[in-house]
C-alpha positions in Angstrom: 81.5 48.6 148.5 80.4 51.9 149.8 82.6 54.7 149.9 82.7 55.2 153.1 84.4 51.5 154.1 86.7 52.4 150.8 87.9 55.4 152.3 88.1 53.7 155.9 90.4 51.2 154.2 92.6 53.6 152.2 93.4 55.7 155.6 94.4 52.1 157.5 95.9 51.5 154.4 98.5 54.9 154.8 98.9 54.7 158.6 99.9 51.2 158.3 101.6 51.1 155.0 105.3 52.6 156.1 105.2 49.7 158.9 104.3 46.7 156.4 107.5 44.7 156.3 109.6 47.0 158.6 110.0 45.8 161.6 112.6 43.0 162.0 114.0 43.6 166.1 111.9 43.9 169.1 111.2 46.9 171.0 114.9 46.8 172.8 116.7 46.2 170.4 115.5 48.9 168.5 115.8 51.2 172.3 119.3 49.8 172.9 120.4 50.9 169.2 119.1 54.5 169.9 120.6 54.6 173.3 124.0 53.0 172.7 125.1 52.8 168.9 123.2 55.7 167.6 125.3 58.0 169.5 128.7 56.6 168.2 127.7 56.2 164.2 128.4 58.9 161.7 126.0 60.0 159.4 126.5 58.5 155.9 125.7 59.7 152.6 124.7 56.8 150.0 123.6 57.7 146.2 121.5 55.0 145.1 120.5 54.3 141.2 118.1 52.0 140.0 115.0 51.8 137.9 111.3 50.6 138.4 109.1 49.1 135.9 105.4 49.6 135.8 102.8 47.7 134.4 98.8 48.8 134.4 97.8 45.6 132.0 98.7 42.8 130.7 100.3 39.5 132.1 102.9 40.8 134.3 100.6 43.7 135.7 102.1 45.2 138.4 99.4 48.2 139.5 96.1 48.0 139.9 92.9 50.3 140.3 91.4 50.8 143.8 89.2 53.6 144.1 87.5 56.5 142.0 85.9 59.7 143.4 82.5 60.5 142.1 84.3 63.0 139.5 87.4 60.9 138.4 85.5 60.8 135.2 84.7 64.6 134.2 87.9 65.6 135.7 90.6 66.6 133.2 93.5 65.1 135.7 91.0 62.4 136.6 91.1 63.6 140.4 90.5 60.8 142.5 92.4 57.8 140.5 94.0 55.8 143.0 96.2 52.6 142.3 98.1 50.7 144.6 101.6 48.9 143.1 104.2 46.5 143.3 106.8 47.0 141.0 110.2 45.4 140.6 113.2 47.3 141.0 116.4 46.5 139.0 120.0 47.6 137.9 119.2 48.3 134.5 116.1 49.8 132.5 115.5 46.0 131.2 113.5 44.6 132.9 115.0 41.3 132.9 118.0 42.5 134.7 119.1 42.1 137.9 116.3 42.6 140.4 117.5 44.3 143.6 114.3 44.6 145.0 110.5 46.2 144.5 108.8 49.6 144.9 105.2 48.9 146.9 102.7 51.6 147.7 100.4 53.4 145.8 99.3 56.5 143.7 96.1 58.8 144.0 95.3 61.8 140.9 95.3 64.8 143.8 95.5 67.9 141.9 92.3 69.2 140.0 93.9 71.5 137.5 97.2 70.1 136.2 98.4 66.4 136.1 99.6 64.6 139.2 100.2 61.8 141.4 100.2 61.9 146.1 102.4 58.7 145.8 103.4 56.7 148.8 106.3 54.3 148.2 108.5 52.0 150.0 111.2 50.4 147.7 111.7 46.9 149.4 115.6 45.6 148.9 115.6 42.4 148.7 119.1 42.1 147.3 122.9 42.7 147.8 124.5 45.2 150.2 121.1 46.7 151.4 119.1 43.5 151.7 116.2 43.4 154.1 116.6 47.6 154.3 113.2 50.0 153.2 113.6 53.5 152.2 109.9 55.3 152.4 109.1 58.2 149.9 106.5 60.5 149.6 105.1 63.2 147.4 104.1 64.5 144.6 104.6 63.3 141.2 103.9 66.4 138.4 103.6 63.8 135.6 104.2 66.4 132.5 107.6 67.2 134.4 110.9 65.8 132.7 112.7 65.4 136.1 110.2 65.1 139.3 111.1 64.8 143.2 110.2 63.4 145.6 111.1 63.6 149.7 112.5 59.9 151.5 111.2 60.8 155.0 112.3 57.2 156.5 113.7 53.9 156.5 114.2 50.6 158.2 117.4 48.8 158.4 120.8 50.1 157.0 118.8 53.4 156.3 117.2 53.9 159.7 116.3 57.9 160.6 116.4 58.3 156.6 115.8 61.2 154.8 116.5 62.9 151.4 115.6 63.7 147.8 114.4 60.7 145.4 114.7 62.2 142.1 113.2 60.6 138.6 112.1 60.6 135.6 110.4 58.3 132.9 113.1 56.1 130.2 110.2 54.7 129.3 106.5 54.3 128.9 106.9 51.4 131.8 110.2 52.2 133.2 111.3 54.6 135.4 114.8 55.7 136.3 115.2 56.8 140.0 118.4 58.8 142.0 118.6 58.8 145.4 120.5 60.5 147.6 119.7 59.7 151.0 121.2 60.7 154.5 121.7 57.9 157.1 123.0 56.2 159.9 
């Protein structure tokens, strides 16, 4: 595939990505909630834990390599790396418990002198009190950092007009432990 229609695809891929699986009312619905019920809710603060598991081989793989720049492989942060995910969530750091939902999006190596990650992300709920809702989140992620952060700058359902501070850090190898605290109506 030539770059060019590899680079066409990953630009669709991030203007379209935060509107994958987001839409679930028309038009005016969507008007009459701004018009008439956004101006009567409160704002709402809602700290969310949970942890996402990661897997670049084997069985259950769960990320995947799409794209290399021409010097991903003399680079010392292999600049240019990009893999797109999707990657259960669940309550606990095993992965066999109770999935709430799954992280989709992906991760490109965009920093030439030190580690790290652009990542894109929408973690999907597919169960319990936040079913059917996506929060989006999007930065960068310092790999060699303990504790990294990241903004939400959106959301679909019970976390319409999102926004806040994703924070995380690695349990594991393959698991990652996420905090959220996220503004909303």
């Amino acid at each position: 595939m030539k770059k060019e229609h590899v680079m066409l695809m990953l630009c669709t891929i991030v203007i379209a990505f935060p509107l994958v699986q987001s839409v679930t009312e028309g038009p005016k619905a969507v008007q009459t909630w701004f018009k008439e019920e956004l101006p009567l809710k409160k704002q709402k603060v809602t700290n969310l834990h949970f942890y996402f598991h990661d897997a670049l081989s084997g069985p259950v793989q769960t990320a995947y390599q799409v794209f290399e720049s021409n010097i991903t492989s003399t680079s010392i942060t292999g600049f240019g790396l990009t893999f797109m995910f999707d990657q259960p969530m669940t309550v606990g750091p095993d992965p066999q418990s109770t999935r709430i939902g799954k992280g989709q999006g992906f991760s490109g190596a965009a920093a030439l002198e030190q580690p790290g990650f652009l990542m894109n992300m929408n973690f999907v709920f597919t169960q319990g009190k936040f079913n059917g809702s996506i929060l989006q989140v999007f930065g960068t992620n310092i790999i060699r950092n303990q504790f990294r952060e990241m903004s939400v700058v959106g959301g679909t359902g019970v976390f319409r007009l999102a926004r806040g501070i994703a924070t995380f850090r690695n349990e594991s190898s393959s698991t990652i432990e996420y905090n959220i605290v996220v503004l909303h109506y």
